[in-house]
NUTIKOL-658895 format. One record per atom (N, C-alpha, C, O): residue in one letter; z, y, x; atom name. Coordinates in Angstrom, 3 decimals. Example, Ala and Ser with C-alpha at 12.3 -4.5 7.8 and 13.67 -1.06 7.14 Angstrom:
REM NUTIKOL-658895
a|7.800|-5.690|13.190|N
a|7.800|-4.500|12.300|CA
a|7.800|-3.300|13.200|C
a|8.465|-3.319|14.236|O
s|7.080|-2.250|12.850|N
s|7.140|-1.060|13.670|CA
s|7.870|0.030|12.900|C
s|8.039|1.138|13.409|O
END
This chain:
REM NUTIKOL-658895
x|-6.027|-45.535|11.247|N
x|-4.938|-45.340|10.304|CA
x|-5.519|-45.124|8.914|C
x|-6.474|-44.368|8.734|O
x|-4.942|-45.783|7.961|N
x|-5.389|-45.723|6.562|CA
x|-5.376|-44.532|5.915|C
x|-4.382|-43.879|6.232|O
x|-6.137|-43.947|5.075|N
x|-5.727|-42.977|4.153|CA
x|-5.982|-41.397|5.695|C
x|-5.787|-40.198|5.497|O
x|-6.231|-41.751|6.424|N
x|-6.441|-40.463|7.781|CA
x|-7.600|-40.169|7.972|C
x|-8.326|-41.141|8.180|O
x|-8.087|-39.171|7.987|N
x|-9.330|-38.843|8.582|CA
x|-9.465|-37.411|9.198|C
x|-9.221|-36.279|8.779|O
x|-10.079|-38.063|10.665|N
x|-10.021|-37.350|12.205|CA
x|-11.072|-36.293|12.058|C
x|-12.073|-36.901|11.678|O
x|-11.283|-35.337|12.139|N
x|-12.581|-34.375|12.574|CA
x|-13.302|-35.036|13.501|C
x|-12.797|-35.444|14.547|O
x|-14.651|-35.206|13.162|N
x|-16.099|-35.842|13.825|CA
x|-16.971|-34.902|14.366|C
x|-17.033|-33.768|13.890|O
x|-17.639|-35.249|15.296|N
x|-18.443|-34.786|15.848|CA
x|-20.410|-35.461|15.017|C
x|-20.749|-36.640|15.122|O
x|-21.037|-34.717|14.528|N
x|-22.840|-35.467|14.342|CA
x|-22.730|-37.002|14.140|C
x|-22.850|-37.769|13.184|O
x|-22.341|-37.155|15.968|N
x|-22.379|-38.242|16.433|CA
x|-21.512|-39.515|16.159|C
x|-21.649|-40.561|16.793|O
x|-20.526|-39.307|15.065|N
x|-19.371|-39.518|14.719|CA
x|-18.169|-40.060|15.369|C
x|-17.202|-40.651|14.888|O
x|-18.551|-39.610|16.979|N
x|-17.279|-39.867|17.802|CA
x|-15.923|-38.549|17.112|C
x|-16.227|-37.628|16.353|O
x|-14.741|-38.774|17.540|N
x|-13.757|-37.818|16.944|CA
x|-13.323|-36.648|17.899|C
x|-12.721|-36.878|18.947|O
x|-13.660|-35.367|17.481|N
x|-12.703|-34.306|18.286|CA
x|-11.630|-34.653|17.908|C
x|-11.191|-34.611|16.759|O
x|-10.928|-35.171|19.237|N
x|-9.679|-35.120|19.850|CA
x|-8.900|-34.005|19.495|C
x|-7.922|-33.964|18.748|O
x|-9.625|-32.828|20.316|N
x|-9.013|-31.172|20.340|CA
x|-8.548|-30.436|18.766|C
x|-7.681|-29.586|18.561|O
x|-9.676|-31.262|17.573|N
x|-9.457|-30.259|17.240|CA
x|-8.525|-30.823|15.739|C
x|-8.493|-30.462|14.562|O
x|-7.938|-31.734|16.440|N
x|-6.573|-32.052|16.032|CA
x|-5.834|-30.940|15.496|C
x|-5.799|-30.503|14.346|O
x|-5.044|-30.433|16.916|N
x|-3.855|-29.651|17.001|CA
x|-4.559|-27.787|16.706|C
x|-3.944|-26.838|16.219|O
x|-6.034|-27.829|17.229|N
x|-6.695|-26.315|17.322|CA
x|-7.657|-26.163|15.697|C
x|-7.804|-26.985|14.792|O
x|-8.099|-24.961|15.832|N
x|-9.117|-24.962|15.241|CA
x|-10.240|-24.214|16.260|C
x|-10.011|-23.632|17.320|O
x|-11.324|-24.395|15.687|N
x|-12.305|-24.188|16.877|CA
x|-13.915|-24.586|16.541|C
x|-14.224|-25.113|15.473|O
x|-14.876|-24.270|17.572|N
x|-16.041|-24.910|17.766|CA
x|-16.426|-25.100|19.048|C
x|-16.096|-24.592|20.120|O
x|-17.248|-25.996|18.693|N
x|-18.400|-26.522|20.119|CA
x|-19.587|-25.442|20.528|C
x|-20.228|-24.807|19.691|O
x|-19.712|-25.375|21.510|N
x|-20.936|-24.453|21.261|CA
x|-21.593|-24.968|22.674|C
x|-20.794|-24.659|23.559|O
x|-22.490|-25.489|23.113|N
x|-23.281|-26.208|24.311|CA
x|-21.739|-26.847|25.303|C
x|-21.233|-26.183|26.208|O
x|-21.417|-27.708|25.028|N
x|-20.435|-28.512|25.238|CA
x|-19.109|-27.355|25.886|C
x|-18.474|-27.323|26.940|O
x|-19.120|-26.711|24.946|N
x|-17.954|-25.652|25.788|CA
x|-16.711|-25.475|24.225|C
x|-17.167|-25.349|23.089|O
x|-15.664|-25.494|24.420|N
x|-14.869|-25.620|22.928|CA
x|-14.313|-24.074|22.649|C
x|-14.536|-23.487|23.708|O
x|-13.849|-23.375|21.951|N
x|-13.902|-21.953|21.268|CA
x|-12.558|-22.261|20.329|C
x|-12.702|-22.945|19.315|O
x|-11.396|-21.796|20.651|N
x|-10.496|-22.878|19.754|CA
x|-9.074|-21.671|19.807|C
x|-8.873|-20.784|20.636|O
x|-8.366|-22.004|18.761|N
x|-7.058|-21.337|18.589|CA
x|-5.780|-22.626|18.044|C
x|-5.994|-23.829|17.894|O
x|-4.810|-22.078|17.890|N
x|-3.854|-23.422|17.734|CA
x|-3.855|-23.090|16.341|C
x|-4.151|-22.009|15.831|O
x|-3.410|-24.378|15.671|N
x|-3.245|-23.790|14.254|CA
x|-2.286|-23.596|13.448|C
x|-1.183|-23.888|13.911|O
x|-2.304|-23.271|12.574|N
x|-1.340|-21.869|12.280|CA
x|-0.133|-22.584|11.933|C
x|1.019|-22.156|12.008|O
x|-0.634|-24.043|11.434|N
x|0.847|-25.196|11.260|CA
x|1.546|-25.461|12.035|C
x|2.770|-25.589|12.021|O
x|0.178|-25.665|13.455|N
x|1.517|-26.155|14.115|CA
x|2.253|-24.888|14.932|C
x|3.406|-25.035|15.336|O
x|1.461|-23.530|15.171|N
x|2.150|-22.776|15.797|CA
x|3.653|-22.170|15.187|C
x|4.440|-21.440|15.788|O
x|3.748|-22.585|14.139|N
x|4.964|-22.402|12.802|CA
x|6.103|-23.237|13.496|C
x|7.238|-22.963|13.887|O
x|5.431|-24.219|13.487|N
x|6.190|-25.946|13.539|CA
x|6.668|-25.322|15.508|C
x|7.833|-25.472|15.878|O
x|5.954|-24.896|16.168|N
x|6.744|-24.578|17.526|CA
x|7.777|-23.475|17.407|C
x|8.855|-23.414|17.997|O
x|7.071|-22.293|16.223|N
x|8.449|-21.198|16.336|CA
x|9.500|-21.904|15.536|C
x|10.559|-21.477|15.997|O
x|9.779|-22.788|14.549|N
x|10.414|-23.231|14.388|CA
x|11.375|-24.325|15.060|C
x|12.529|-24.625|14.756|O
x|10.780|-24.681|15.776|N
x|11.715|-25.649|17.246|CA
x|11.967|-24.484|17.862|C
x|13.185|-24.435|18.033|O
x|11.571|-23.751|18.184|N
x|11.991|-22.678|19.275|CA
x|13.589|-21.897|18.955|C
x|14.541|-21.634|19.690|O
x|13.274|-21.658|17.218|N
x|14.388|-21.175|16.376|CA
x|15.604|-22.377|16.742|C
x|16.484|-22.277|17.597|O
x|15.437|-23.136|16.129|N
x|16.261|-24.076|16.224|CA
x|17.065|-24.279|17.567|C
x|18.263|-24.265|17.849|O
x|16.047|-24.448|18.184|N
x|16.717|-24.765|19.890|CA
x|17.419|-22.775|20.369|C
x|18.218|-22.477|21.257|O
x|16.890|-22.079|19.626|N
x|17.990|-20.675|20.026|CA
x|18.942|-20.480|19.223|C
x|19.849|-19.660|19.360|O
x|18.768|-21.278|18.288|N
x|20.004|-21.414|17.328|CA
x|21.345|-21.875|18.137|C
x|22.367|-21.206|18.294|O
x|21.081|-23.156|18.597|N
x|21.595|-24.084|19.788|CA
x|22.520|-23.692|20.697|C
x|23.737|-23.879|20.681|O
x|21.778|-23.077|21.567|N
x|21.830|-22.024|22.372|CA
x|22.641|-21.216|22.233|C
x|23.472|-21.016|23.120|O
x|22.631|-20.473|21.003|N
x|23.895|-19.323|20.941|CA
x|25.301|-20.011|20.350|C
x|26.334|-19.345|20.422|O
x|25.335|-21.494|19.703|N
x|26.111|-21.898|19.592|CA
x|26.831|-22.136|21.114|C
x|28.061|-22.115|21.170|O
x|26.214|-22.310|22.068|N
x|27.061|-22.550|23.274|CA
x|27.739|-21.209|23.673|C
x|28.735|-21.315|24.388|O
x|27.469|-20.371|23.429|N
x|28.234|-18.874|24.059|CA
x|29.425|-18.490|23.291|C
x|29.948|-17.388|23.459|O
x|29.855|-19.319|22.489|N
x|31.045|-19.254|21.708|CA
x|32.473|-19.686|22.208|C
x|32.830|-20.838|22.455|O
x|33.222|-18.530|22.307|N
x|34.792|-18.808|23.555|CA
x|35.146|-20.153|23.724|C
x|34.628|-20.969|22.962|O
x|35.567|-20.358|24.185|N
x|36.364|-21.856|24.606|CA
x|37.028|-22.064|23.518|C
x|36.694|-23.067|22.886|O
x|38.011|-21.319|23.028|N
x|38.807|-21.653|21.573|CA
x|38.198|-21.461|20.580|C
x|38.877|-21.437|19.554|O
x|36.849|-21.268|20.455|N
x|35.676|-21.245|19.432|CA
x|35.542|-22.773|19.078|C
x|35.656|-23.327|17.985|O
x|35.238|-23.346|20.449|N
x|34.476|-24.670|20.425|CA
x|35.702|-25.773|20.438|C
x|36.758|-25.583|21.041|O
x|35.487|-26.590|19.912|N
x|36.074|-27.844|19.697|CA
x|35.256|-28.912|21.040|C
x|34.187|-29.452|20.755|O
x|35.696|-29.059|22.040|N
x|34.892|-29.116|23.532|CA
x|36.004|-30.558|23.576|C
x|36.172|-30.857|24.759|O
x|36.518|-31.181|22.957|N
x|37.180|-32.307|22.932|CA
x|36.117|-33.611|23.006|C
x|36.181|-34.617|23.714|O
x|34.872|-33.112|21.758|N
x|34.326|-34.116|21.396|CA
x|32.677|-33.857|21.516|C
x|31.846|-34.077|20.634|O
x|32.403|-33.239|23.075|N
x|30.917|-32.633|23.288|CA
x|30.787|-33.646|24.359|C
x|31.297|-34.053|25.402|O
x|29.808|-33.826|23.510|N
x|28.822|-34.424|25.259|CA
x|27.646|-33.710|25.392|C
x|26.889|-33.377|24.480|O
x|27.548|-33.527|26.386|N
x|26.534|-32.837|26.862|CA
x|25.715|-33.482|28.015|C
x|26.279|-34.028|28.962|O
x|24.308|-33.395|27.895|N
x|23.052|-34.009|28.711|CA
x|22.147|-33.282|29.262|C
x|21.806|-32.375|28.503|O
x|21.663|-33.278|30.147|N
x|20.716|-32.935|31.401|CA
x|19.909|-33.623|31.497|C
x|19.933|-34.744|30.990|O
x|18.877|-33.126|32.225|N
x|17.376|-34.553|33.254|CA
x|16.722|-34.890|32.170|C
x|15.658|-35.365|32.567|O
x|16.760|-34.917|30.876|N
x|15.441|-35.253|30.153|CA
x|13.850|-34.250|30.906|C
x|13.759|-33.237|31.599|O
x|13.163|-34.900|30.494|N
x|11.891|-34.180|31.209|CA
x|10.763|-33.592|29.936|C
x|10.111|-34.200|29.087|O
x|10.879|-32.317|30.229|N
x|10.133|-31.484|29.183|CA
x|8.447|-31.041|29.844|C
x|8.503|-30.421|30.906|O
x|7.234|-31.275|29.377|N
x|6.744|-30.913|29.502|CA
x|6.168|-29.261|29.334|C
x|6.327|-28.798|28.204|O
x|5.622|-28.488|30.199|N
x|5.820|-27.155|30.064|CA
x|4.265|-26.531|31.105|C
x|4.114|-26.661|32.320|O
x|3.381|-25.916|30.182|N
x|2.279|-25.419|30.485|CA
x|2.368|-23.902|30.802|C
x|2.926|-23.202|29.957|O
x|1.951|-23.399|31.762|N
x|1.993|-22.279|32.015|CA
x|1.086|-21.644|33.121|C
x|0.686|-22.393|34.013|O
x|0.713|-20.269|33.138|N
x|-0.237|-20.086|33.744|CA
x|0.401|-19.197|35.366|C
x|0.983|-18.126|35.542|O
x|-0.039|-20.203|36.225|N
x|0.507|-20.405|37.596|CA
x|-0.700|-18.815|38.278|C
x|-1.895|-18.757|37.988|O
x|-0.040|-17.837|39.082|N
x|-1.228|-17.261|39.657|CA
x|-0.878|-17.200|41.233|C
x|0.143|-16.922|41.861|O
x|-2.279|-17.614|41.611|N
x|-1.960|-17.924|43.191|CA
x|-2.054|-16.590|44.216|C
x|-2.678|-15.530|44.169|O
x|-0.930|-17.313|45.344|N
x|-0.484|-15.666|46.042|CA
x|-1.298|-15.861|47.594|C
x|-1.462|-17.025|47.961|O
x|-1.734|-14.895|48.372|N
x|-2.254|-15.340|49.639|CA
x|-1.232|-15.613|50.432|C
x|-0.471|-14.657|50.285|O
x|-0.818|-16.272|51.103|N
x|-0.093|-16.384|52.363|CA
x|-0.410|-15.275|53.483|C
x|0.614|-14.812|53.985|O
x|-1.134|-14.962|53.781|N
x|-1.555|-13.807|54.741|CA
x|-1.512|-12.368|54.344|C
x|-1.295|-11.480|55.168|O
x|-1.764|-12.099|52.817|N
x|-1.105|-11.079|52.186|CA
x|0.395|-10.969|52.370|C
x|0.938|-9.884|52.579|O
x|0.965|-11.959|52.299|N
x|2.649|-11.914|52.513|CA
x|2.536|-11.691|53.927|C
x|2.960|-10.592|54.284|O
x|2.095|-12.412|54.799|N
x|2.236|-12.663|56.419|CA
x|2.593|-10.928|56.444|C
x|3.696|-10.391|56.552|O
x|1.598|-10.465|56.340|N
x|0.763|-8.683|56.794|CA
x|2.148|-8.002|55.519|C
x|2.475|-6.852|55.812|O
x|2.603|-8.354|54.753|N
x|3.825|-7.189|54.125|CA
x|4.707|-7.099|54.920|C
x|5.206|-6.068|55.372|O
x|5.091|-8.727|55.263|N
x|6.686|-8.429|56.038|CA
x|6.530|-8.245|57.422|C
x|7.560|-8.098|58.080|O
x|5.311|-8.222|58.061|N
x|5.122|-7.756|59.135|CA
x|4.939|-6.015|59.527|C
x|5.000|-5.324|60.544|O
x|4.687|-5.809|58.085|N
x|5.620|-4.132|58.037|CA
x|6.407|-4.060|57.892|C
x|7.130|-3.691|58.817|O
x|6.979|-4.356|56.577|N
x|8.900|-4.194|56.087|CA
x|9.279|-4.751|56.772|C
x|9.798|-4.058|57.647|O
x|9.374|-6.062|56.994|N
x|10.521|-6.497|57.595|CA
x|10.813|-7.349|56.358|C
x|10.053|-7.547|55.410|O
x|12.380|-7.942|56.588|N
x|12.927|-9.191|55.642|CA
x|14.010|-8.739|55.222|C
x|14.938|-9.470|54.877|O
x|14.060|-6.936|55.181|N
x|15.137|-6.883|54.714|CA
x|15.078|-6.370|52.955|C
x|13.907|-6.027|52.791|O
x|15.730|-6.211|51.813|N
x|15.350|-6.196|50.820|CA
x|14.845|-4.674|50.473|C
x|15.518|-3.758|50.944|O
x|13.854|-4.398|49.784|N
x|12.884|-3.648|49.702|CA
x|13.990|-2.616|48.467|C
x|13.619|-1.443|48.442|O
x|14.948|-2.853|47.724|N
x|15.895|-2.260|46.616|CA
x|17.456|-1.932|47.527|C
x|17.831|-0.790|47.792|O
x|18.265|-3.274|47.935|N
x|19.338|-3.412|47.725|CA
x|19.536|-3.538|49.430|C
x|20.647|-3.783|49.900|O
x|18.491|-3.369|50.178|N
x|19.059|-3.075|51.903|CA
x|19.613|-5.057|52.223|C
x|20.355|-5.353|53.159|O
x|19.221|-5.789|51.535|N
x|20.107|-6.938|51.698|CA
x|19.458|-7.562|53.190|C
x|18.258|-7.836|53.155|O
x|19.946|-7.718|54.052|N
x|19.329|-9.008|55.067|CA
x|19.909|-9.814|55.122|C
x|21.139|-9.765|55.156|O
x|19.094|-11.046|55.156|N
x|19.566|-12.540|55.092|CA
x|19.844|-13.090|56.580|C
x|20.841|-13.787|56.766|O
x|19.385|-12.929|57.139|N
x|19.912|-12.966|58.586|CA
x|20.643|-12.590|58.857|C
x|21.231|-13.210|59.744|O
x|21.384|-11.059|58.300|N
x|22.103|-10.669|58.822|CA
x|23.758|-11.160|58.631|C
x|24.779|-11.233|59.316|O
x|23.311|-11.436|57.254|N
x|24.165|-11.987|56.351|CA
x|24.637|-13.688|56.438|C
x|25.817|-13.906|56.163|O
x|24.052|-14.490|56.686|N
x|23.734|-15.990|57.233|CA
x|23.400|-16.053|58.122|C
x|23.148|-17.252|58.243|O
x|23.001|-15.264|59.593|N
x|22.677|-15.765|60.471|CA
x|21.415|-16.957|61.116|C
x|20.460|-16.683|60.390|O
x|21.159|-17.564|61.625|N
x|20.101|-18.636|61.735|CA
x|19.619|-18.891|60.571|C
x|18.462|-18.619|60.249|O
x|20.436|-19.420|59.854|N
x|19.568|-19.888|58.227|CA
x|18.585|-19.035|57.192|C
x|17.599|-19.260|56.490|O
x|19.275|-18.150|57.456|N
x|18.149|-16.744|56.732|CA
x|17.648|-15.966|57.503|C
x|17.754|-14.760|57.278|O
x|16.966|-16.433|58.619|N
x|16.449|-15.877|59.146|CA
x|14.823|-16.280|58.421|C
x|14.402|-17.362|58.010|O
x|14.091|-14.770|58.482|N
x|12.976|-14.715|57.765|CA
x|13.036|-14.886|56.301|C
x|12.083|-14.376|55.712|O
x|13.993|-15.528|55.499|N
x|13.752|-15.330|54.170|CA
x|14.061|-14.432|53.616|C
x|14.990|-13.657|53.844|O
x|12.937|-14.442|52.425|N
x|13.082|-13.158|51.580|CA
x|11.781|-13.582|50.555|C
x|10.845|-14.248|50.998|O
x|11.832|-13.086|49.026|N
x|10.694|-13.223|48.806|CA
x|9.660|-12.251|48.918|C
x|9.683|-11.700|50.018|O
x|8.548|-11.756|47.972|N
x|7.514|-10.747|48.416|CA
x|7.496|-10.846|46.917|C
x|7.541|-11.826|46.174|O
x|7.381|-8.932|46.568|N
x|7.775|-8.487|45.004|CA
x|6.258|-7.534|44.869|C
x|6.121|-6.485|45.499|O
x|5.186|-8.089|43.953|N
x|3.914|-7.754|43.678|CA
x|4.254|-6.307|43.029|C
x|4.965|-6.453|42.034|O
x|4.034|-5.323|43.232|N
x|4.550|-3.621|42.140|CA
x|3.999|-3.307|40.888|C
x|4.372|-2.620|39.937|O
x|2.733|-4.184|41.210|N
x|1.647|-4.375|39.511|CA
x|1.698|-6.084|39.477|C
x|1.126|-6.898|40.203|O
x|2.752|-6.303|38.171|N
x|2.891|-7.934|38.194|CA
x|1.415|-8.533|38.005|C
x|0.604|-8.026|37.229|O
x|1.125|-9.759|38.858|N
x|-0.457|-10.600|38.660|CA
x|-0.387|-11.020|36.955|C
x|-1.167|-11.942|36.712|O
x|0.129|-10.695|36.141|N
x|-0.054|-10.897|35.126|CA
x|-0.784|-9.694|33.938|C
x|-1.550|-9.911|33.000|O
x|-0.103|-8.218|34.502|N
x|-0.893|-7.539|34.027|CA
x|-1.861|-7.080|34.797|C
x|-2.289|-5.960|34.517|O
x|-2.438|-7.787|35.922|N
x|-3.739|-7.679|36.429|CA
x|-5.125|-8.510|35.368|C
x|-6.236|-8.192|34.943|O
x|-4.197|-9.720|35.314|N
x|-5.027|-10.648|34.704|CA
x|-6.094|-11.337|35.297|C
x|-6.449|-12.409|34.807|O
x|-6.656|-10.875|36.285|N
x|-7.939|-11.768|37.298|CA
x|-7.637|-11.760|38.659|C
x|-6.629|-11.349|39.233|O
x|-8.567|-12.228|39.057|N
x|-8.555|-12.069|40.619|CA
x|-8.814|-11.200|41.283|C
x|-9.969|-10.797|41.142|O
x|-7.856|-10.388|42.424|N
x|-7.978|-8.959|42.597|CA
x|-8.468|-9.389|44.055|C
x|-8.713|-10.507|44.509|O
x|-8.547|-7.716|44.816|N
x|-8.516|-7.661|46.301|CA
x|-7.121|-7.264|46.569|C
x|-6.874|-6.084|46.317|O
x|-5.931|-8.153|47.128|N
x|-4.995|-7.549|47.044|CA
x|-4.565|-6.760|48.469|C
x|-4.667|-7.509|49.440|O
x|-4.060|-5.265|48.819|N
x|-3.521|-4.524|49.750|CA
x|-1.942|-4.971|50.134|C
x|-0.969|-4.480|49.563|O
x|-1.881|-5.660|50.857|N
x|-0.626|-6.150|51.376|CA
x|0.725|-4.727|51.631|C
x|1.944|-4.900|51.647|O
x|0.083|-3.594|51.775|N
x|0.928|-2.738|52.529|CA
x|1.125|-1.681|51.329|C
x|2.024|-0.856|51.490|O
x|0.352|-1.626|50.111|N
x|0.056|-0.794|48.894|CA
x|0.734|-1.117|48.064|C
x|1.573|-0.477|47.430|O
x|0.257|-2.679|47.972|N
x|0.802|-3.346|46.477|CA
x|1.894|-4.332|46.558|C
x|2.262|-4.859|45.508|O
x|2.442|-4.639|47.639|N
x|3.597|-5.778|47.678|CA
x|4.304|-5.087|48.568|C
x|3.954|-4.148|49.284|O
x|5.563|-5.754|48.439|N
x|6.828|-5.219|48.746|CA
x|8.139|-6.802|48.966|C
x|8.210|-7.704|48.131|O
x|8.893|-6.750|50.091|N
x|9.679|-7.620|49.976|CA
x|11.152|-7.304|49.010|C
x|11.616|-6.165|48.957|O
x|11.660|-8.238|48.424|N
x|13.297|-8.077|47.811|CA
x|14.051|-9.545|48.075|C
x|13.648|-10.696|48.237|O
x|15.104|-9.022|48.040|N
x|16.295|-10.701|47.883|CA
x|15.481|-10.854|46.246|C
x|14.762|-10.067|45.630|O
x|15.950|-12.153|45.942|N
x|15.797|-12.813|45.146|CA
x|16.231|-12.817|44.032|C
x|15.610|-13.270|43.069|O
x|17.974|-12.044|43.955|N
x|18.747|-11.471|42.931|CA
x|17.707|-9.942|42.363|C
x|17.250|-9.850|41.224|O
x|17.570|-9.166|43.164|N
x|16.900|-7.814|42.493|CA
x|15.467|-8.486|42.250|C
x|15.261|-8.216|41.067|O
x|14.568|-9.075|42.624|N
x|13.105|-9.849|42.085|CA
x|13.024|-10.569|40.532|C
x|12.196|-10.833|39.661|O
x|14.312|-10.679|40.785|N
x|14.825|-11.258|39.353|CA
x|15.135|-10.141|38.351|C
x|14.759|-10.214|37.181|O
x|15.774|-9.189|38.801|N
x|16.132|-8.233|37.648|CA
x|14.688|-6.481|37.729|C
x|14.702|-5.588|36.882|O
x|13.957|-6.511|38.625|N
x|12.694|-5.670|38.664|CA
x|12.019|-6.813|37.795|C
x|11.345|-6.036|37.119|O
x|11.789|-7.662|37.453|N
x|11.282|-8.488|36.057|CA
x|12.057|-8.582|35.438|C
x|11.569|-8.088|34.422|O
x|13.077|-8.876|35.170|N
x|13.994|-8.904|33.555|CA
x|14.070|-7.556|33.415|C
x|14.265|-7.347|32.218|O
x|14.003|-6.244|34.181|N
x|14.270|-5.083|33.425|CA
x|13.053|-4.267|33.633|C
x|13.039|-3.063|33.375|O
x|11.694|-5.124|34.250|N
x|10.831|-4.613|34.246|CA
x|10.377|-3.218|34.708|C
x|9.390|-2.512|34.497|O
x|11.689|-3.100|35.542|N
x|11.306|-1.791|36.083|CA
x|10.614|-1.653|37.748|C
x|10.437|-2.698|38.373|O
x|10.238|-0.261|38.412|N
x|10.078|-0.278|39.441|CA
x|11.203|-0.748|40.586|C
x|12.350|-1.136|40.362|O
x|10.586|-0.609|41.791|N
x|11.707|-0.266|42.749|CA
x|12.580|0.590|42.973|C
x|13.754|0.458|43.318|O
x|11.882|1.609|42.736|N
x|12.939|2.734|42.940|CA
x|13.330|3.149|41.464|C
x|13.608|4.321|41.212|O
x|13.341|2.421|40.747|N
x|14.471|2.757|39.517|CA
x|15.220|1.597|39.399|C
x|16.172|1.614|38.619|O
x|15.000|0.718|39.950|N
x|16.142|-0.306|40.002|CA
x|17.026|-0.164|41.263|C
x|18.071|-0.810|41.336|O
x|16.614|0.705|42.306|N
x|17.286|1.381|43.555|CA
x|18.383|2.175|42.919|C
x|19.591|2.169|43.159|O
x|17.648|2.893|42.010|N
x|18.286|4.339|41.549|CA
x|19.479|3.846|40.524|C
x|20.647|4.153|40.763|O
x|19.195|3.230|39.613|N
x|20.346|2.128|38.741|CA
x|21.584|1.506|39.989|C
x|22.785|1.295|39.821|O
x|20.807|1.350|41.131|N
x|21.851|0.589|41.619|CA
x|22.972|1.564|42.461|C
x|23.999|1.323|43.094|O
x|22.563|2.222|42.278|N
x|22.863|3.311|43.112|CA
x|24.126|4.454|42.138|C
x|25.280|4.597|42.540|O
x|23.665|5.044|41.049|N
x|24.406|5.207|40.234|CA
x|25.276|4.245|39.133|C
x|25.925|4.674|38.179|O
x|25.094|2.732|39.559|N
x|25.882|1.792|38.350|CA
x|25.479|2.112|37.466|C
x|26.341|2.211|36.592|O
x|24.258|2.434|37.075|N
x|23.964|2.791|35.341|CA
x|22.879|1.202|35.347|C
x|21.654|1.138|35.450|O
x|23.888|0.076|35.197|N
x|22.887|-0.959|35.010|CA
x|22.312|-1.501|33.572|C
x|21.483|-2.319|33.172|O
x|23.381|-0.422|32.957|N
x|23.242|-1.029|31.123|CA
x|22.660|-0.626|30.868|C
x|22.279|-0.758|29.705|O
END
């Protein structure tokens, strides 16, 4: 491209990377942060698209819904850091608890019959995120089963078990 010029390497092949980052090489290993343009240029899509967003939560007689179309299934790419769970750590929880919910008493079996039988998910008490590495994990210490509704809200409200027991218990969910 005319009038462009790519960051080079000595050798004058082009870092690719350090396009979008800033950074160095150091014995073929890269050292890099995003840069500050474009991390702008994402909070600014981000703004935008929550801008969006809160335009949809506006009453029905807010919106002029005569002349919306609305779309689905485009495909967004989305990076994120996946942390892997043992299967045998789970095996060895619910082979103590049980499958019934570890907050809200819920059983799925009991409740569905054949179909929920055995489901439930398994609720980590120190999220693998503020662990940050690879642990030794205690199946009977550190995990715990819940339905899927309270797993969801012990992370959105970030609380324990037994204060999301205790919330549920007194209706003080606000």
């Amino acid at each position: 491209m005319p009038g462009i010029t790519f960051p080079q390497r000595e050798d004058g092949t082009i870092r690719w990377w350090h396009i979008p980052f800033l950074g160095e090489e150091y014995r073929n290993q890269c050292f890099w942060q995003v840069r500050p343009e474009l991390k702008e240029a994402v909070r600014l899509y981000e703004f935008e698209e929550e801008s969006e967003q809160k335009k949809m939560f506006l009453m029905p007689e807010e919106q002029e819904l005569d002349h919306v179309e609305l779309y689905e299934g485009s495909k967004k790419l989305v990076a994120v850091n996946r942390y892997e769970r043992n299967a045998k750590a789970r095996q060895l929880c619910l082979s103590k608890y049980g499958y019934r919910c570890s907050v809200c008493d819920f059983d799925f079996e009991e409740f569905y019959g054949r179909i929920g039988k055995h489901f439930i998910e398994v609720h980590h008490l120190k999220p693998l995120s503020e662990i940050n590495e690879e642990y030794k994990v205690n199946p009977f210490e550190d995990l715990r089963p819940v339905c899927p509704n309270c797993h969801a809200m012990l992370h959105k409200a970030n609380v324990s078990i037994e204060e999301l027991r205790r919330m549920i218990s007194t209706r003080s969910l606000r």
